[in-house]
N, CA and C atoms as a LAMMPS dump frame, in Angstrom:
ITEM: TIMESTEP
0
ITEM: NUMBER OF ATOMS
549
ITEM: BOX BOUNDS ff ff ff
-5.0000000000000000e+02 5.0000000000000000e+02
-5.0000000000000000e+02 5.0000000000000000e+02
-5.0000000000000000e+02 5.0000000000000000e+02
ITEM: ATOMS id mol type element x y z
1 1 1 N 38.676 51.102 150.966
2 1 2 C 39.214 52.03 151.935
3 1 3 C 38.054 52.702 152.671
4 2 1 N 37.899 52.36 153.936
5 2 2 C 37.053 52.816 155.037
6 2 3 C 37.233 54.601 155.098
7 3 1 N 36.382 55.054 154.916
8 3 2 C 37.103 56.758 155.32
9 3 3 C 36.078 57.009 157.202
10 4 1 N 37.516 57.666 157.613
11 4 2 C 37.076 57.943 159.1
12 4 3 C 36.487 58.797 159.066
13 5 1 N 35.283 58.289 160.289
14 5 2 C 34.498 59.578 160.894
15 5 3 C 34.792 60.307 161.718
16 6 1 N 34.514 61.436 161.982
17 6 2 C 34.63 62.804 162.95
18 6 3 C 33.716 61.967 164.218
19 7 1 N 34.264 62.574 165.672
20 7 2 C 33.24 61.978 166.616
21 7 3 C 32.394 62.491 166.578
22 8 1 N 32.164 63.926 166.004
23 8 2 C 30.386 64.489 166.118
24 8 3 C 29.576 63.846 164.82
25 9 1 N 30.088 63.192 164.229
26 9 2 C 29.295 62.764 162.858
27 9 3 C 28.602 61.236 162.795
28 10 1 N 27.523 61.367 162.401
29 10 2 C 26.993 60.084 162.782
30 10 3 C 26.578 59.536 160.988
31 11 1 N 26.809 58.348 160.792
32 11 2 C 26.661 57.389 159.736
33 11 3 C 25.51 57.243 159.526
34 12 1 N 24.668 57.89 159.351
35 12 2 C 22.994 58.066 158.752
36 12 3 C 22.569 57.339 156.601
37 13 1 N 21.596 57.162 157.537
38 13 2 C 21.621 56.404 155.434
39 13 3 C 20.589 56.962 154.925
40 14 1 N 20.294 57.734 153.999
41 14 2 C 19.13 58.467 153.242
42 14 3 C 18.123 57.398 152.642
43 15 1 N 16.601 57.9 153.053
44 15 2 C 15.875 56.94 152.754
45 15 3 C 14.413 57.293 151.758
46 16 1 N 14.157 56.417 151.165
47 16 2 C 13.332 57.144 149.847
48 16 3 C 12.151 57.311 150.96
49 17 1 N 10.96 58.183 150.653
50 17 2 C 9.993 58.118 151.368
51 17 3 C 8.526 57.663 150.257
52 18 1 N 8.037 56.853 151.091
53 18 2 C 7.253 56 150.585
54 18 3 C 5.692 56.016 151.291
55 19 1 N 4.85 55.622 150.746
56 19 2 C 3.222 55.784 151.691
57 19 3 C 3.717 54.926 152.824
58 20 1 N 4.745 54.478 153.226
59 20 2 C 4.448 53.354 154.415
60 20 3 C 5.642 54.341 155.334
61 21 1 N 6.343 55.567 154.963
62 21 2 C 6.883 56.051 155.907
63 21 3 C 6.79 57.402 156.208
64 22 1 N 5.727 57.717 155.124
65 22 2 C 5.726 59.031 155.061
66 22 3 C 5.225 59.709 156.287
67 23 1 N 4.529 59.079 157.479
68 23 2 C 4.302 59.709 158.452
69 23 3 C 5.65 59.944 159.719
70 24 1 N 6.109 59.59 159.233
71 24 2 C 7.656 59.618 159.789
72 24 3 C 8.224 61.306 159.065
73 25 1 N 7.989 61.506 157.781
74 25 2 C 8.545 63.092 157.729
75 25 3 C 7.452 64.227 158.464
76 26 1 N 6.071 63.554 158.429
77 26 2 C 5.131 64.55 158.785
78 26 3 C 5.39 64.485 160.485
79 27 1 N 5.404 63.801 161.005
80 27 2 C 6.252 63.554 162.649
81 27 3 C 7.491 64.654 162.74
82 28 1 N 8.734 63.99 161.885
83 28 2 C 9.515 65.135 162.179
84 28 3 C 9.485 66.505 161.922
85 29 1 N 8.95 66.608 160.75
86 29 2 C 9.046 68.308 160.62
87 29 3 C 7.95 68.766 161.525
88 30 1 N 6.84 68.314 161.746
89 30 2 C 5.869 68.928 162.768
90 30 3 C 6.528 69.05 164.797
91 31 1 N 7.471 68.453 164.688
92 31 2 C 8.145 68.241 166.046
93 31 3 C 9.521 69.123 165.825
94 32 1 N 9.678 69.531 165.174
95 32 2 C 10.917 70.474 164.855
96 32 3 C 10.81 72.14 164.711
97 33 1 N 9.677 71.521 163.365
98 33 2 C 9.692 73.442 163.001
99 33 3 C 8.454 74.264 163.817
100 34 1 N 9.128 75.464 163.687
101 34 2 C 7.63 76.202 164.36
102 34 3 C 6.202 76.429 163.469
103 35 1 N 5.965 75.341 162.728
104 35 2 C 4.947 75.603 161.869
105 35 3 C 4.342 74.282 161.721
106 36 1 N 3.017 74.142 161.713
107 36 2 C 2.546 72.83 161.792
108 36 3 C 1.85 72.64 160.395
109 37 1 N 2.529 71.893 160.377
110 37 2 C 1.982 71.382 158.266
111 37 3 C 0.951 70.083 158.446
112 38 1 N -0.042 69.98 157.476
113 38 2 C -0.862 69.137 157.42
114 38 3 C -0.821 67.851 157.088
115 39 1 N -0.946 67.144 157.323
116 39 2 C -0.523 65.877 156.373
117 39 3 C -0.482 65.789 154.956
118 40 1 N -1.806 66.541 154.034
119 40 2 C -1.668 66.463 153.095
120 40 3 C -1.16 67.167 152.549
121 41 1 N 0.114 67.855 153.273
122 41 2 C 0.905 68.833 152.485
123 41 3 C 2.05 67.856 151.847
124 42 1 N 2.403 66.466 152.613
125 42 2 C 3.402 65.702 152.548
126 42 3 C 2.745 64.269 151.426
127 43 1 N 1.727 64.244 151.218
128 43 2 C 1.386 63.611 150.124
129 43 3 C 1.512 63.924 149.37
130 44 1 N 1.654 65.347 148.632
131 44 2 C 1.757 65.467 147.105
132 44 3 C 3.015 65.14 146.862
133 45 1 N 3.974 64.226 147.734
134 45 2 C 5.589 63.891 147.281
135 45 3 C 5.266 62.573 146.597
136 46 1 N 4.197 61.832 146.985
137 46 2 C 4.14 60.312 147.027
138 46 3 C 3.757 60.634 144.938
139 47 1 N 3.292 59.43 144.525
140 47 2 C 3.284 59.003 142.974
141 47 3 C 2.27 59.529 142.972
142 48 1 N 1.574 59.946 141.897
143 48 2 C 0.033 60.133 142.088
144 48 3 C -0.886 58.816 141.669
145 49 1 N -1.782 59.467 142.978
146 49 2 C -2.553 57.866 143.155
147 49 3 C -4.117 58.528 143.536
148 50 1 N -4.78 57.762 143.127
149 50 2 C -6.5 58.883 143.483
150 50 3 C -7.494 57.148 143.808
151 51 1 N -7.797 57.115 145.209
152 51 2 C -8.674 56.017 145.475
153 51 3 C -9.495 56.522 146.478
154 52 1 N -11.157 55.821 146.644
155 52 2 C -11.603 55.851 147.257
156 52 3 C -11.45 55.453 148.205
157 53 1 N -11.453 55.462 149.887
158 53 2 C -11.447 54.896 151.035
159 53 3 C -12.708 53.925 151.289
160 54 1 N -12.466 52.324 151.747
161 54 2 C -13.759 52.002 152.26
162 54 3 C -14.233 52.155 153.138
163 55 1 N -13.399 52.886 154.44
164 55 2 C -14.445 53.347 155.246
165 55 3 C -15.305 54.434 155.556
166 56 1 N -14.906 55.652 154.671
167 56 2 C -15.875 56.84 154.788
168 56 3 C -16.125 56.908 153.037
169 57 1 N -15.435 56.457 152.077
170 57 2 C -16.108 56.559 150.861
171 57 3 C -15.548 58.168 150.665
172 58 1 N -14.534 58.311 151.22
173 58 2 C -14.258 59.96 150.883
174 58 3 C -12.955 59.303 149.722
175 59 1 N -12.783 60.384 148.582
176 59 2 C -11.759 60.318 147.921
177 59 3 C -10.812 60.88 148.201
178 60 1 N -9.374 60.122 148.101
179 60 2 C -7.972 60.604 148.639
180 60 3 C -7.422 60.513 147.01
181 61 1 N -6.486 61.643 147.047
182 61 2 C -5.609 61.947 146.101
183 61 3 C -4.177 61.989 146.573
184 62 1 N -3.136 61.321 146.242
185 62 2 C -1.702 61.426 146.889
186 62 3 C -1.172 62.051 145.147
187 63 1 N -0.094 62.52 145.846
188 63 2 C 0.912 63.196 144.238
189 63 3 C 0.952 64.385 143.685
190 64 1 N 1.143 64.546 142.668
191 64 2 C 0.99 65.869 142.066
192 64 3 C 1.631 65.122 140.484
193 65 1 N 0.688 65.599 139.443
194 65 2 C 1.206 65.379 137.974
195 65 3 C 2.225 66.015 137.806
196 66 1 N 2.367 67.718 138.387
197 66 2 C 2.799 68.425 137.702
198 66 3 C 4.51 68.557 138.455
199 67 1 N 4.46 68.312 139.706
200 67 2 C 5.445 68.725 140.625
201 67 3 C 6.722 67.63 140.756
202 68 1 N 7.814 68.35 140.653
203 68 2 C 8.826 66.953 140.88
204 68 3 C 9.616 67.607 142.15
205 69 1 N 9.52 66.515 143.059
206 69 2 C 10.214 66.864 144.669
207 69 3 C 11.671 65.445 144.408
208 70 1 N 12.006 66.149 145.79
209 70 2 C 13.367 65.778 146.163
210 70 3 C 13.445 65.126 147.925
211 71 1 N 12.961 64.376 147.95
212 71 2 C 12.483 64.138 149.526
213 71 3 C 13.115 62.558 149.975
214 72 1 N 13.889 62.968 151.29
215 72 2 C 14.382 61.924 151.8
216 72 3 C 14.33 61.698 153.36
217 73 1 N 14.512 60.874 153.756
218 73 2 C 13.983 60.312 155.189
219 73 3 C 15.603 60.454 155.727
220 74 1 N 16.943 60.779 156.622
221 74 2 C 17.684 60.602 156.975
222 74 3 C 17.45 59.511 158.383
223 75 1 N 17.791 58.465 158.601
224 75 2 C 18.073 57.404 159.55
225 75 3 C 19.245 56.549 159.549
226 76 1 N 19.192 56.864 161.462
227 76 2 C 20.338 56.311 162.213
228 76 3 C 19.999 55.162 162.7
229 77 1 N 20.447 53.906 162.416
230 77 2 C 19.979 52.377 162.936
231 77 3 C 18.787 52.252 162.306
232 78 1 N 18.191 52.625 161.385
233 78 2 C 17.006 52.427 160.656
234 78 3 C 15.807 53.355 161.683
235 79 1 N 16.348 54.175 162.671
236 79 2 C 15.259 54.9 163.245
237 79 3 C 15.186 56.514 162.605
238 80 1 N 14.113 57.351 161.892
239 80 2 C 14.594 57.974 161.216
240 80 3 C 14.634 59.476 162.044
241 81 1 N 15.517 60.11 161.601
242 81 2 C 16.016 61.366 162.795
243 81 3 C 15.7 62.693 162.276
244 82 1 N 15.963 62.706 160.288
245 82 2 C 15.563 64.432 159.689
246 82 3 C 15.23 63.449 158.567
247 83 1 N 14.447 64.702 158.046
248 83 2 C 14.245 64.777 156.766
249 83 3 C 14.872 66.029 155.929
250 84 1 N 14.465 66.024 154.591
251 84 2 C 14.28 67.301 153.389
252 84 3 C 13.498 67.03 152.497
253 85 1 N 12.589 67.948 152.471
254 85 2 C 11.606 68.265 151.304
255 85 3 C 11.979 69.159 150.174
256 86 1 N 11.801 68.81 149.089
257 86 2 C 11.819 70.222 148.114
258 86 3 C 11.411 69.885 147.056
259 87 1 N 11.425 70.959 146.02
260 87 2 C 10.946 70.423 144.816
261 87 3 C 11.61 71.628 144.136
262 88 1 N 11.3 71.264 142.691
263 88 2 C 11.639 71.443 141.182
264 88 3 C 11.1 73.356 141.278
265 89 1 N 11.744 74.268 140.59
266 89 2 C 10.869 75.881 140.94
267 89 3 C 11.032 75.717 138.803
268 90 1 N 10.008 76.349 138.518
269 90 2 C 10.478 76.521 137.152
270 90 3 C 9.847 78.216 136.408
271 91 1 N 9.818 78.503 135.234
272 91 2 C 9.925 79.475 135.133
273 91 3 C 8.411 79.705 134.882
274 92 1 N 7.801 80.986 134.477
275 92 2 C 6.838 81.725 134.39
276 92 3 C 5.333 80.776 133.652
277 93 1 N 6.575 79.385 132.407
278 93 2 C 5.586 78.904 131.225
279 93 3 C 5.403 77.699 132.466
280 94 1 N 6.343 77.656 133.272
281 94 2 C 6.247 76.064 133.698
282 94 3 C 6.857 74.842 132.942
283 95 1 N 7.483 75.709 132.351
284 95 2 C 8.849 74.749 131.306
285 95 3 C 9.842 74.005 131.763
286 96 1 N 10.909 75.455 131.909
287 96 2 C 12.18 75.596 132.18
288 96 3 C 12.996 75.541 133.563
289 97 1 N 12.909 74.537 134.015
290 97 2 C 13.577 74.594 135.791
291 97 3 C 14.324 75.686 135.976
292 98 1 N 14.2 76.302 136.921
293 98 2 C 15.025 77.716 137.407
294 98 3 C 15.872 77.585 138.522
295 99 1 N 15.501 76.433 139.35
296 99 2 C 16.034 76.046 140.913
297 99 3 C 15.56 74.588 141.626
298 100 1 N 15.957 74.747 142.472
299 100 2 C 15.094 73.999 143.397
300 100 3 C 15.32 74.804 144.628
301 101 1 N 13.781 74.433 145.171
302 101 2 C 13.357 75.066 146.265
303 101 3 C 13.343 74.418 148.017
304 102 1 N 13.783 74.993 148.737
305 102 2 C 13.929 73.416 150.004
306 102 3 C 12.83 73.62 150.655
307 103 1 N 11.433 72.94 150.763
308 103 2 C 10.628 73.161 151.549
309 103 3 C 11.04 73.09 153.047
310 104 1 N 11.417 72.193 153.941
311 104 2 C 11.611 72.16 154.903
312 104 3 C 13.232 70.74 154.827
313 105 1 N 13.618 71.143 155.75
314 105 2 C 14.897 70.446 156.533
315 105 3 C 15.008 70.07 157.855
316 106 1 N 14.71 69.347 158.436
317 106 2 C 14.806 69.154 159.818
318 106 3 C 15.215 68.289 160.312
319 107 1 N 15.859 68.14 161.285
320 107 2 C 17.073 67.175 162.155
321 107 3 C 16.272 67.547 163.946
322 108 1 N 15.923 66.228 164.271
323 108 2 C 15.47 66.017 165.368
324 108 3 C 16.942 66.542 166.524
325 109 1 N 16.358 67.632 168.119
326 109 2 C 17.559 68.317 168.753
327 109 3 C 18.814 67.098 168.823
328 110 1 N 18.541 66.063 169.23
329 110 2 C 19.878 65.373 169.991
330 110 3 C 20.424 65.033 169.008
331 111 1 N 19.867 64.673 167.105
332 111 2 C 21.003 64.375 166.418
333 111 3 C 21.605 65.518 165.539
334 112 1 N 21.27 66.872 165.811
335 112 2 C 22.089 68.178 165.147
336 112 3 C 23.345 68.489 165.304
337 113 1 N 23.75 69.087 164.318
338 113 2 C 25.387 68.818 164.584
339 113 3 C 26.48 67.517 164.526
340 114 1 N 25.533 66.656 163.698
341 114 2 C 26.493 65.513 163.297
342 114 3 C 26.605 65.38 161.802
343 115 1 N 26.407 66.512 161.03
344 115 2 C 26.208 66.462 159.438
345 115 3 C 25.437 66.129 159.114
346 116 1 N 24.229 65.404 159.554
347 116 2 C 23.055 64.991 159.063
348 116 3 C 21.914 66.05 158.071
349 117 1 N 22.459 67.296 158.754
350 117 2 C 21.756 68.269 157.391
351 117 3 C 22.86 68.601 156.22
352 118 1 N 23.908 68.38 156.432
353 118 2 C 25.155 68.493 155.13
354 118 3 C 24.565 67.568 154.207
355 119 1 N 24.594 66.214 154.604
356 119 2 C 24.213 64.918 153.749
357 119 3 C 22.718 64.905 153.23
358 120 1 N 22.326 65.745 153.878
359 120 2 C 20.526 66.092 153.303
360 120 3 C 20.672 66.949 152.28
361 121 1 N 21.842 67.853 152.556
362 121 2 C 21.552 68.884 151.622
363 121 3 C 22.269 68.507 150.504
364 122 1 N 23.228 67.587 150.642
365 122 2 C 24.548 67.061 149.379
366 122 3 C 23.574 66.86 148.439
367 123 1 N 22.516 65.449 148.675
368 123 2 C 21.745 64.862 148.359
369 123 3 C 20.918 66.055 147.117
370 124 1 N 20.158 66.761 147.939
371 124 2 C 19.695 68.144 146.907
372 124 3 C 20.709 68.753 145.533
373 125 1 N 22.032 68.85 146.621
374 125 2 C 23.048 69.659 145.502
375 125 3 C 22.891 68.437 144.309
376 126 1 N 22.994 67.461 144.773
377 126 2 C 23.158 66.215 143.831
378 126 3 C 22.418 65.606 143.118
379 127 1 N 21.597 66.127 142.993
380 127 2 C 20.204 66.072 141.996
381 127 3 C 20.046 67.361 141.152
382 128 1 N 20.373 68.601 141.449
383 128 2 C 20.265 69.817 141.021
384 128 3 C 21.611 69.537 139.525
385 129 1 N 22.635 69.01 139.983
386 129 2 C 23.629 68.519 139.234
387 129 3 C 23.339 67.706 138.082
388 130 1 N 22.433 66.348 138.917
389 130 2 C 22.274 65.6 137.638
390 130 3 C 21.018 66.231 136.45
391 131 1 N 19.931 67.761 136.944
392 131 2 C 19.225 68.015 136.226
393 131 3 C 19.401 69.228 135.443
394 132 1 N 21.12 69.505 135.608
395 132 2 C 21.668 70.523 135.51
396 132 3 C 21.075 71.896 135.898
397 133 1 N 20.692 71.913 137.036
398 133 2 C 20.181 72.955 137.823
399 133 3 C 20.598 73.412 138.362
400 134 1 N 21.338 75.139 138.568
401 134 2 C 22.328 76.153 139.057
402 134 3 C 22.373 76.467 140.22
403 135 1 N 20.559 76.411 140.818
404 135 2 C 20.658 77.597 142.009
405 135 3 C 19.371 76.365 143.145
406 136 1 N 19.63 76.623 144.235
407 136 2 C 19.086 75.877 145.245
408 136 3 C 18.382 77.172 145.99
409 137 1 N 17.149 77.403 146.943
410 137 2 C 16.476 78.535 147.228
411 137 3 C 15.937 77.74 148.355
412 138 1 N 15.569 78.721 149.365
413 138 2 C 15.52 78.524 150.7
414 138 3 C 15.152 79.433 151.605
415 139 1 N 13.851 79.362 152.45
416 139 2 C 13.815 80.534 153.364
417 139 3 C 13.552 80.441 154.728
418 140 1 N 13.938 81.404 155.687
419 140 2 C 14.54 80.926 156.397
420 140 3 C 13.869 82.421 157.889
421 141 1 N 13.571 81.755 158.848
422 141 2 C 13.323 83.017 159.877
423 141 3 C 14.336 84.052 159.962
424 142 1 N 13.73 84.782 160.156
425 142 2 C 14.911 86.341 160.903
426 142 3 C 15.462 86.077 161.779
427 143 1 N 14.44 85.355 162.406
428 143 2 C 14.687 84.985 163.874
429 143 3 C 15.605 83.557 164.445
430 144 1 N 15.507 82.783 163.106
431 144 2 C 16.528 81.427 163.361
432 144 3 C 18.139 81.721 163.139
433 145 1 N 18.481 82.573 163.399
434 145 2 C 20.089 83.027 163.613
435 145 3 C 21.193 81.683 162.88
436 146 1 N 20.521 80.481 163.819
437 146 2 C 21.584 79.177 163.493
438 146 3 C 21.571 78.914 162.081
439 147 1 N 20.353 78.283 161.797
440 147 2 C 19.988 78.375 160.506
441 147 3 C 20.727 79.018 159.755
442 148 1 N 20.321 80.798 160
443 148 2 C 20.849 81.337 158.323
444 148 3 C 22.447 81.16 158.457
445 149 1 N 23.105 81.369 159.733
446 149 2 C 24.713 81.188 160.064
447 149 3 C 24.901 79.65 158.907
448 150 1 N 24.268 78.331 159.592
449 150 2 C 24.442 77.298 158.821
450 150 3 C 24.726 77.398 157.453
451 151 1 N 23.514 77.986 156.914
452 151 2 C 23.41 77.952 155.248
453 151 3 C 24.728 78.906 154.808
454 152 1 N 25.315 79.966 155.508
455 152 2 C 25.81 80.553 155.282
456 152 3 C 27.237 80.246 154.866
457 153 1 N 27.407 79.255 155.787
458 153 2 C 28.517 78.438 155.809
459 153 3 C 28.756 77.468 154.87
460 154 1 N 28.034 76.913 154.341
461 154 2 C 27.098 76.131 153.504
462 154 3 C 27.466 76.696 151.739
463 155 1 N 27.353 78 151.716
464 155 2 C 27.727 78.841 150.847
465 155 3 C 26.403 79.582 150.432
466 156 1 N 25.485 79.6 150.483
467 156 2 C 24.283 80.387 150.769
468 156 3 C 24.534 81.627 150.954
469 157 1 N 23.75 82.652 150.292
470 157 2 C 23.516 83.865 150.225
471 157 3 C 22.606 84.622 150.587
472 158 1 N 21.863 85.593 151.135
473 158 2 C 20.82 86.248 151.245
474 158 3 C 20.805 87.023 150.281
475 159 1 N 19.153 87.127 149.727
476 159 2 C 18.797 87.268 148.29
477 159 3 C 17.507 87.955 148.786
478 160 1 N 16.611 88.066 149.776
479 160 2 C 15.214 89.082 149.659
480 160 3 C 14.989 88.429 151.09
481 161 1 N 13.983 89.515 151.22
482 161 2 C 13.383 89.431 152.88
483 161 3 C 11.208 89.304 152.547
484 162 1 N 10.931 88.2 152.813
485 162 2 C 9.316 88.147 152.425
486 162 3 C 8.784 88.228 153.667
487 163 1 N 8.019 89.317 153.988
488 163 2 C 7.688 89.837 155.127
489 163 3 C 6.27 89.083 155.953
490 164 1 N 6.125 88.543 156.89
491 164 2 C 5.171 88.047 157.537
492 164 3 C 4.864 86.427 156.832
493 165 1 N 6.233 86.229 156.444
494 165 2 C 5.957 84.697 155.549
495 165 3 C 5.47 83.815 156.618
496 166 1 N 5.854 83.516 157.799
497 166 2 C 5.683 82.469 159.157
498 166 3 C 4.496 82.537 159.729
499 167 1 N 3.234 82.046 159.874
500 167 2 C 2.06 82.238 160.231
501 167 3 C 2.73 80.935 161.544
502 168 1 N 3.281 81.315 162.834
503 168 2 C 3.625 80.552 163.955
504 168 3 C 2.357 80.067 164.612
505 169 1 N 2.989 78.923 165.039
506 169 2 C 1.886 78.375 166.203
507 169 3 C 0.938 79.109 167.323
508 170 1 N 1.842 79.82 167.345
509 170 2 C 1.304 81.244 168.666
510 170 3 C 0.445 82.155 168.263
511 171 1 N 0.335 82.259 167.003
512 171 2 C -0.87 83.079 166.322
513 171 3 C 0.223 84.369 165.84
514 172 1 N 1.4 84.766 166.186
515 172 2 C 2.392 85.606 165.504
516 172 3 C 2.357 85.341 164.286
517 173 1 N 3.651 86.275 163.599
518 173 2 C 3.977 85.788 162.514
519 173 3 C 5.516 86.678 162.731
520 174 1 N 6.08 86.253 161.504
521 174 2 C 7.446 86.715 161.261
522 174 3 C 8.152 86.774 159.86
523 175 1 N 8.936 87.368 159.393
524 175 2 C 9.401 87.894 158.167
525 175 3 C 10.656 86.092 157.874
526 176 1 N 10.865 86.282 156.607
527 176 2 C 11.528 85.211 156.115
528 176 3 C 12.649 86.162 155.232
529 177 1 N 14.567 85.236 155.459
530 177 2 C 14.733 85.892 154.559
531 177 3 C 15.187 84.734 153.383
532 178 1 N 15.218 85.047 152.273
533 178 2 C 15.632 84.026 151.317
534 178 3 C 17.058 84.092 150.73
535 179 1 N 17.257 82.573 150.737
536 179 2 C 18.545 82.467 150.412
537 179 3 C 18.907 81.768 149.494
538 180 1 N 20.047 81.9 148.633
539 180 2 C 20.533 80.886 147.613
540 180 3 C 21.539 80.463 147.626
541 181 1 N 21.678 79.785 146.35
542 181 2 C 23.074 79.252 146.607
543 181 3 C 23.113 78.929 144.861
544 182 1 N 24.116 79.13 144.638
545 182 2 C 24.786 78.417 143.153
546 182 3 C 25.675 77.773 142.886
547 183 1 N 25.404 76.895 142.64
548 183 2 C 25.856 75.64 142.051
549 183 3 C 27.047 75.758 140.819
């Protein structure tokens, strides 16, 4: 049984991210959000891997031992349109998972509003589930109105305000407020 789509909803397929696409999340979230992240902020998702380069002999490190993320590529016709980043939050010892945290979410302008961040975010709820993990965390501009409305809708809560969290492109900055959600 086929289930029908809505005309604003587009049939997107979640995609693992891998060293051969990962410049595809560092593309979108750098073309989306007002904050420009480095590349090697998006390597510590990959396996950990530590090799020398042969052409400058500099050492590259991809991964993290310690960190477990949640990261997927969303694509329409195999061209990819958003991503979500996040990872594992745990408690004080570094034990006990407490949440997960959404680093970034982003849906390129022309495909927003077709569920493509619902199905990003299912994806999250749906891992938080299988690691029996309660609460999902998220922060979010003062200033992105849509956003917090979204999450809100979403079932998201506002939970604290971290002041001057946004170091913007423009050399500003701006307050974040944080939000949750329970599972």
């Amino acid at each position: 049984m086929k289930m029908k789509m809505k005309h604003n909803e587009y049939n997107c397929e979640l995609l693992d991210v891998t060293k051969n696409n990962i410049q595809n999340l560092y593309i979108i979230s750098n073309k989306v959000l007002p904050i420009h992240y480095p590349m090697e902020y998006f390597y510590k998702i990959l396996p950990f891997e530590s090799y020398t380069t042969t052409s400058n002999k500099k050492k590259v490190v991809h991964g993290s031992k310690n960190e477990i993320f949640y990261t997927k590529l969303a694509a329409y016709h195999g061209i990819p349109i958003g991503c979500i980043k996040a990872k594992t939050l745990f408690n004080k010892n570094n034990i006990i998972p407490i949440g997960i945290y959404i680093e970034i979410i982003a849906i390129l302008g022309p495909y927003r509003n077709k569920r493509i961040g619902r199905k990003l975010l299912n994806y999250v709820e749906d891992e938080c589930k299988k690691s029996f993990i309660h609460k999902i965390y998220v922060h979010v501009s003062v200033n992105n109105l849509p956003a917090i409305k979204w999450y809100q809708k979403l079932g998201f809560v506002e939970s604290d305000v971290l002041p001057n969290m946004y170091q913007l492109n423009d050399g500003n900055s701006c307050n974040a407020i944080i939000m949750v959600k329970t599972l």
